[in-house]
SETIDREN-860463 format. One record per residue (C-alpha): residue in three letters; x, y, z. Coordinates in steps of 0.25 Angstrom, whole numbers, plus 2048, in hexadecimal, padded with zeros to 3 digits. Layout:
<lovos>
ALAXYZ
...
</lovos>
This chain:
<lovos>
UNK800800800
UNK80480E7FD
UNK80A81480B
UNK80282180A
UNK80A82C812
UNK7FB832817
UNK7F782581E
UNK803821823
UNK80482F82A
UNK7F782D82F
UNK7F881F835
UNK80782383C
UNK801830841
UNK7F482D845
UNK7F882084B
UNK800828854
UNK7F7832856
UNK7EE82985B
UNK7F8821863
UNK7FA83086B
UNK7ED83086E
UNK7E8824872
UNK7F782587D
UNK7EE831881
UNK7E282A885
UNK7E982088C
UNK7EF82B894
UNK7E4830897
UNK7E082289C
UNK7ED8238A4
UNK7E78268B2
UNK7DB81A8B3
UNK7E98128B2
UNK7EF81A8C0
UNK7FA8208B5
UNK7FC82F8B3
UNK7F68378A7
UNK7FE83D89D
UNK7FD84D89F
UNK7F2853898
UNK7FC85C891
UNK80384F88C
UNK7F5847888
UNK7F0855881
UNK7FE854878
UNK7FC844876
UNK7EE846871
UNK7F0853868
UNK7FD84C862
UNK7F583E85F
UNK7E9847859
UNK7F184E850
UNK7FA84284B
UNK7EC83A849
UNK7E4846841
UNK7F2848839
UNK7F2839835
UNK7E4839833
UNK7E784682A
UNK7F1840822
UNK7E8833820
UNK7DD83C817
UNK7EA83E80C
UNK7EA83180A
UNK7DB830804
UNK7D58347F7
UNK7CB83D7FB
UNK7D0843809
UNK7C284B80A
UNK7BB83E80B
UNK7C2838817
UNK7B683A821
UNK7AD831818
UNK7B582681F
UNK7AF82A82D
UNK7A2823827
UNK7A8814825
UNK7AB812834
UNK7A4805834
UNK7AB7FF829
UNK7BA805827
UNK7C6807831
UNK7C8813829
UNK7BC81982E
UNK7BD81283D
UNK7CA81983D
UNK7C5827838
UNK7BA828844
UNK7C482284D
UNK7CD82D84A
UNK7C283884B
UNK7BD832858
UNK7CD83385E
UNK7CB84385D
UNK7BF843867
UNK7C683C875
UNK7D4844870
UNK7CF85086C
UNK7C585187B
UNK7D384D883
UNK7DA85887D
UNK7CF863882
UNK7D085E890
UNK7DF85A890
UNK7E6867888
UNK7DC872894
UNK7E386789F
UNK7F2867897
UNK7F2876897
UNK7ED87A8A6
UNK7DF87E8A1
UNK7D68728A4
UNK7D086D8AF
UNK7D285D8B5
UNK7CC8548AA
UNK7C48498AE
UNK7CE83C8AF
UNK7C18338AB
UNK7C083C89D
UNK7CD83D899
UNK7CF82E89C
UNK7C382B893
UNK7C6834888
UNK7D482C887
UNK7CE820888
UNK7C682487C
UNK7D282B874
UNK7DC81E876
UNK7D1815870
UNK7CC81D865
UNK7DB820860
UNK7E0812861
UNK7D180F85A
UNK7D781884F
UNK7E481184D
UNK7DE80484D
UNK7D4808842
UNK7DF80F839
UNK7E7800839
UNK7DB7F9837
UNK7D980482A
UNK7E47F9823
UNK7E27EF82B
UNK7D57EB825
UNK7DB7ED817
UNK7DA7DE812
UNK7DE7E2803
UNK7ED7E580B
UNK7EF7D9814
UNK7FC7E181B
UNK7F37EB822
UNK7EA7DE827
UNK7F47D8830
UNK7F07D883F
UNK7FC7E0843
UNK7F77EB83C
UNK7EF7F2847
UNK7F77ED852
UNK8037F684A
UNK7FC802849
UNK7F9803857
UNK80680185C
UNK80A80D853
UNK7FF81785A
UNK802813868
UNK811812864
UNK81282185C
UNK806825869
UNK812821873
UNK81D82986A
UNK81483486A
UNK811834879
UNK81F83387C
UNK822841874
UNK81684787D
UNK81B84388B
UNK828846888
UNK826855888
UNK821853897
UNK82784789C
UNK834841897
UNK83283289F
UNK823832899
UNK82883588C
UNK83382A88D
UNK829820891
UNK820822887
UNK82C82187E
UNK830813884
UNK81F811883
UNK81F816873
UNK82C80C870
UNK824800874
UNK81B7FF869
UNK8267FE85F
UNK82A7F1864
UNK81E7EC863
UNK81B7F3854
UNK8287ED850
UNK8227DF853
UNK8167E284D
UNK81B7E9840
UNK8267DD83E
UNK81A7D3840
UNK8137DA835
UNK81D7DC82B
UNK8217CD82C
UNK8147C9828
UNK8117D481C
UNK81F7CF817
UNK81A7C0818
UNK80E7BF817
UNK8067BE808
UNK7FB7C6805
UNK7EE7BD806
UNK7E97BF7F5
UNK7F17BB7EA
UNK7F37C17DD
UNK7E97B77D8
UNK7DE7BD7E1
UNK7E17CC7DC
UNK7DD7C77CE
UNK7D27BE7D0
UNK7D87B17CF
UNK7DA7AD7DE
UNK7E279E7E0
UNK7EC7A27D3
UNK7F87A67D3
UNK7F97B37CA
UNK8057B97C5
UNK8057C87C0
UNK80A7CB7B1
UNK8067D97AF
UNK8037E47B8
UNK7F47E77B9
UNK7F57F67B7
UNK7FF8007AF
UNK80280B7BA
UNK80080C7C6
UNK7F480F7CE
UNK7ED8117DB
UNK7EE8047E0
UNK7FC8037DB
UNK8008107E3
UNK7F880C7F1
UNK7F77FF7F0
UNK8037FA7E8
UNK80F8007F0
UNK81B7F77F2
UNK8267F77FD
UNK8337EF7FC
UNK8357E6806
UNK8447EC80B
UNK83E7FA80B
UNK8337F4815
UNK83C7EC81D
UNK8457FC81F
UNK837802820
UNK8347F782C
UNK8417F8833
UNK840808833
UNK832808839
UNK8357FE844
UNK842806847
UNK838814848
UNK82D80E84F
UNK833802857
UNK844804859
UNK84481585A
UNK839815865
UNK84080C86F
UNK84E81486C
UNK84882086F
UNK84281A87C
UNK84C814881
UNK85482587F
UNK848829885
UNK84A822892
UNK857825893
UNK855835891
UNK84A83A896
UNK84E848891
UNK84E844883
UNK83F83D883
UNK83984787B
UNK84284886F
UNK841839870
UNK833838871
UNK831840865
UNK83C83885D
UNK83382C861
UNK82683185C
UNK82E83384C
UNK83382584E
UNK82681F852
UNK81E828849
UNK82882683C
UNK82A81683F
UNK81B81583E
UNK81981D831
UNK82481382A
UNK81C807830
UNK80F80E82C
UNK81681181D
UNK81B80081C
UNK80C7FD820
UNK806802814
UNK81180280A
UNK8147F180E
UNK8067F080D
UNK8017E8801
UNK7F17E87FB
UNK7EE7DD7F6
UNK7EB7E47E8
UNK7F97E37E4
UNK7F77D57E2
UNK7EF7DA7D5
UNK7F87E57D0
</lovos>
């Protein structure tokens, strides 16, 4: 498949934006737990940060269609496509986030009065679900592709949450710095953990793209399923749209470099820069922020592999 630079910006930034704020509900979840809150100054930075990465993915999404104008027709096709579930997942986000904001920025400033610990905890309850609600939705987008067998494997969703929370973590880790080098070098260490995880889960999926067929022939691409069919002449001239989107070919050395960069951004950098972390405290904030591009640019080369090393079964035909 063609790795569009517009969807691959908006599933790297929104997945992270989300990630952001869903860490924000659970923060404000913190105290029924005995555990101490974030500051309100701290959550209000989390949740504006997660809000504008997810409206800028969502944004750069709409560049990638043919009419642009027409996306908020998808809103009505909830009941059938994870492209719709998604959009009203994605709309619904702004109502906790956007209602934590009015009563977190007044406290965060000196301004507001106590809010209610009951409401604030409900709210993030609301938010973490609706975003990881979002995420999951988004991967299920491909995942229910059957025309592109890749984007149908079960480690799919599995990968793009890991991503969120992991990129969340990166991204709170940058926010607490500012205030509190320890929180932010824990949440560094906290951020670094996915990747291990990630880089399991990546190698497990790549191993099987590699090996494992796609389930048609070319004999069912022509109608003549059971036969063993040999191409002779190219069924077009020039090329075409299917040829540009779905026709895109990767070498495999270029996608083993490709895989070994991502694993080193969003797996190998993050430990490194936790381990420096925890050993100078002073130096958290220019290591968290080096944490976030890492994370941030290994995803987007994960992200760009997903869709150029995935193959529609209607290559089979041209």
């Amino acid at each position: 498949m063609h790795p569009a630079f517009s969807v691959i910006a908006f599933t790297t930034l929104s997945g992270a934006g989300y990630g952001v704020l869903a860490l924000a509900g659970l923060g404000l979840l913190a105290p029924l737990l005995g555990a101490p809150s974030p500051s309100p100054l701290a959550l209000s930075v989390m949740l504006a940060t997660g809000l504008a990465l997810a409206t800028v993915g969502l944004l750069s999404s709409t560049f990638h269609l043919g009419k642009p104008l027409r996306a908020w027709r998808a809103f009505s096709q909830w009941r059938t496509s994870w492209l719709s579930r998604e959009g009203v997942m994605a709309v619904l986000v702004y109502l906790p986030a956007l209602a934590l904001l009015g009563l977190l920025v007044p406290a965060a400033i000196g301004r507001g009065e106590d809010v209610p610990a009951a409401l604030t905890a409900a709210l993030g309850a609301a938010l973490a679900l609706l975003s990881l609600a979002t995420v999951a939705c988004t991967a299920m987008i491909y995942a229910s592709l059957k025309p592109i067998p890749a984007w149908g494997h079960r480690l799919v969703v599995p990968a793009y949450l890991l991503f969120g929370l992991q990129g969340g973590l990166a991204l709170a880790s940058g926010v607490a710095a500012f205030d509190d080098g320890r929180m932010g070098a824990g949440l560094l260490v906290a951020a670094a953990l996915p990747g291990f995880v990630l880089a399991a889960v990546k190698g497990r999926y790549w191993r099987a793209i590699d090996t494992t067929p796609l389930p048609v022939t070319r004999g069912d691409a022509v109608g003549l399923p059971g036969r063993e069919v040999r191409v002779f002449e190219r069924p077009h001239t020039e090329g075409n749209y299917i040829t540009r989107e779905m026709g895109f070919v990767l070498a495999r050395k270029h996608a083993k470099a490709l895989r070994r960069l991502a694993i080193a951004l969003f797996a190998v950098m993050p430990v490194l820069l936790a381990a420096l972390a925890l050993g100078f405290e002073q130096a958290v904030l220019p290591l968290a922020l080096l944490a976030i591009a890492s994370v941030l640019l290994g995803a987007f080369v994960e992200r760009w592999l997903f869709f150029a090393q995935a193959r529609h079964v209607v290559g089979l035909y041209y």
